[in-house]
N, C-alpha and C positions, 0 to 999 in steps of 0.2 A: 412970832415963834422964833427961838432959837438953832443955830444950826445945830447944833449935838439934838435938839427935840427931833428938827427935820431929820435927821441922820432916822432917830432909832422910829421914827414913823413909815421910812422907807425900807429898812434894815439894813444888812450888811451880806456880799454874797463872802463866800473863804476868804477871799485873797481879797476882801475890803472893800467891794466896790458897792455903792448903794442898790439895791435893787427895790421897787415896788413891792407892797405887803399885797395879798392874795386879798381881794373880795368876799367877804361871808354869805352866804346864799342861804337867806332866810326861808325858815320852814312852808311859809305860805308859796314863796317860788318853788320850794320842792313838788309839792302837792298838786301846783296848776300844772308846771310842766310834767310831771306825769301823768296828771286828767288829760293832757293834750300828746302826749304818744299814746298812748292807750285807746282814744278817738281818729288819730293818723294810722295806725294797724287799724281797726274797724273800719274804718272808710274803705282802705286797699283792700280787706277783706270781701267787703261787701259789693263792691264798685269795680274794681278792677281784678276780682276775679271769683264771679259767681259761681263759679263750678266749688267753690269751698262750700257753698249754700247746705242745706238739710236734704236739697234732691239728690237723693241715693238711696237705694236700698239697703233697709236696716239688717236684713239676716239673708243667708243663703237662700230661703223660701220664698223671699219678697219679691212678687209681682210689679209687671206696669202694666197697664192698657193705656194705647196710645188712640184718642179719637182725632178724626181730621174733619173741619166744619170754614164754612163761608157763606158771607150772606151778601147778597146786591140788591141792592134797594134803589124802585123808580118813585122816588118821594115828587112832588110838586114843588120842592123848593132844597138847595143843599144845605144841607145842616151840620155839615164836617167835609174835611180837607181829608182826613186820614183814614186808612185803610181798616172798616171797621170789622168791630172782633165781638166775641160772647164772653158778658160777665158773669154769666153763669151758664157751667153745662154739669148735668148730672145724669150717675149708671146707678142701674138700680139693682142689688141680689136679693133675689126674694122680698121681706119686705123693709128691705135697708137700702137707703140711698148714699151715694156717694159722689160730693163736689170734688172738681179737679186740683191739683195740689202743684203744679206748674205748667206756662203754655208757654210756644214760641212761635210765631206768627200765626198761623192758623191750627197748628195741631197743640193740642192739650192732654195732659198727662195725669193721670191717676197711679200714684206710687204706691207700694207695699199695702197689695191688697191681698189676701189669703183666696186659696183654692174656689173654685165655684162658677159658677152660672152668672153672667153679667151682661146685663140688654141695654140699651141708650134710656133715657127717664124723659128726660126734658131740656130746655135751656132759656136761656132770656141775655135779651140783648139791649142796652139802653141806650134809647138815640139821644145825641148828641145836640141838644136844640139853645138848652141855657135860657137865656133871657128871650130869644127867638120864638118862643112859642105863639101863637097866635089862634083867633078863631074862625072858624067858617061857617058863617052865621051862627047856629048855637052848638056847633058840633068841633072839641077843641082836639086838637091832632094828641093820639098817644105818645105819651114818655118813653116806651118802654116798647119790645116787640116779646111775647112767649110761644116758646115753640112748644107745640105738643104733635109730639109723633104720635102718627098711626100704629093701629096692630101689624100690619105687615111691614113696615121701616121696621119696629121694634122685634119682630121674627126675624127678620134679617141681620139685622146687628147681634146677635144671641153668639155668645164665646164663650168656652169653656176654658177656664185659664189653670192654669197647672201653675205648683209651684216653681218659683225662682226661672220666671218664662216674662218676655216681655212679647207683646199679642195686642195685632193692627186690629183693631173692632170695626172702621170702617171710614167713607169718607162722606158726607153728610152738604150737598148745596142748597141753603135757601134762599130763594127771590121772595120779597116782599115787593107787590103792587098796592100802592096807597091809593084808595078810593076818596072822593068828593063827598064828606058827610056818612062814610060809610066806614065798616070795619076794615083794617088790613088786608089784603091776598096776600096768603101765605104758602106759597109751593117747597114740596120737599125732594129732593132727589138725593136717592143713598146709592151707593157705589162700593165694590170693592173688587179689586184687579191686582195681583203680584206686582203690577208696576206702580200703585198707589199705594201698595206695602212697601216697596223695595224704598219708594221717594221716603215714606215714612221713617223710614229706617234708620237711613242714610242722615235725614235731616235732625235725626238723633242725636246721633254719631260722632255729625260735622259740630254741633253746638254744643254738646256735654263729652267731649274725647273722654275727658281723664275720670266720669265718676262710674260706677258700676253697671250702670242702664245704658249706657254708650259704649259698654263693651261689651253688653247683653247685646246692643243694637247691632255693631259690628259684626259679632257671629251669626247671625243672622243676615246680615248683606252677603255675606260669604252663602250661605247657602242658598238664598234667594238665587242670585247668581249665578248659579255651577244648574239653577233649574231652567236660565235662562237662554243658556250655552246649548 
């Protein structure tokens, strides 16, 4: 290559001095690197800060019911490490049921439900066993545990919710006793106490600040409170 070629390959800045020509950035680099900001904002979105999520209330009118549930289990052998929860819990109005739409440790949340009469339904919890499973003699341990509350749990838990009102339903503990060849013991204990409100509340509050139900939840501690006093 000649130096005048080199020259005008490099170009020239005003006052003559060679500079490097600019890189062309092909269209398929255009395209990735913006598939890849586009997936960088959705991750931060999602990831690092869920309160952006769909839980909120969509209109002035919209409802929560917050349930509070736990379950301890004296199994014959550990089947998990972690702190176990319900994959399913369902409220029932009339003859519609409704699954929960977010949970955070033990309480569970049913967002933007309309006016009405709402009782506890049921729920199910899946144990944790995997490849673990085993048998006793021909009697093989369940997968699964389902809870079906009684009429009086489910009279108790009975809440009239009003619009654009967030409303503690209650708090729900079950023990499962596992029997030798036998079906589950399943005990149910329902509860509901101002201070099992107030914790409900609070625990709202502290982990959704900034979306609309955590400001629902906040004025609500506020009044809890001033009943406490």
């Amino acid at each position: 290559m000649s130096l005048n070629s080199y020259d005008d390959h490099l170009g020239k800045k005003p006052d003559g001095e060679p500079v490097p020509s600019e890189k062309k950035i092909s269209k398929f680099e255009k395209i990735t690197s913006g598939i890849f900001r586009k997936f960088l904002i959705l991750f931060l979105i999602t990831y690092l800060f869920p309160e952006c999520s769909s839980f909120g209330p969509k209109n002035a009118q919209s409802s929560l019911i917050i349930v509070h549930m736990t379950i301890v289990k004296d199994e014959m052998i550990l089947d998990e490490l972690i702190d176990p929860r319900f994959q399913k819990v369902t409220l029932k109005k009339g003859d519609k049921t409704f699954e929960y739409n977010e949970s955070s440790e033990h309480y569970y949340y049913f967002q933007n439900l309309k006016e009405g009469q709402y009782e506890i339904h049921d729920a199910v919890h899946l144990l944790n066993r995997g490849a673990s499973d085993f048998a006793f003699g021909s009697t093989k341990q369940p997968t699964k545990i389902d809870i079906d509350f009684d009429r009086t749990d489910i009279e108790k838990s009975r809440v009239d919710l009003q619009p654009g009102t967030v409303v503690f339903l209650g708090s729900f503990h079950v023990t499962v006793d596992f029997k030798f060849q036998e079906e589950p013991k399943i005990t149910i204990r329902y509860s509901k106490s101002n201070e099992e409100e107030l914790a409900a509340m609070e625990h709202l509050h502290k982990n959704f600040p900034r979306t609309g139900w955590g400001q629902k939840a906040k004025n609500r501690v506020k009044l809890l409170s001033s009943f406490a006093q």
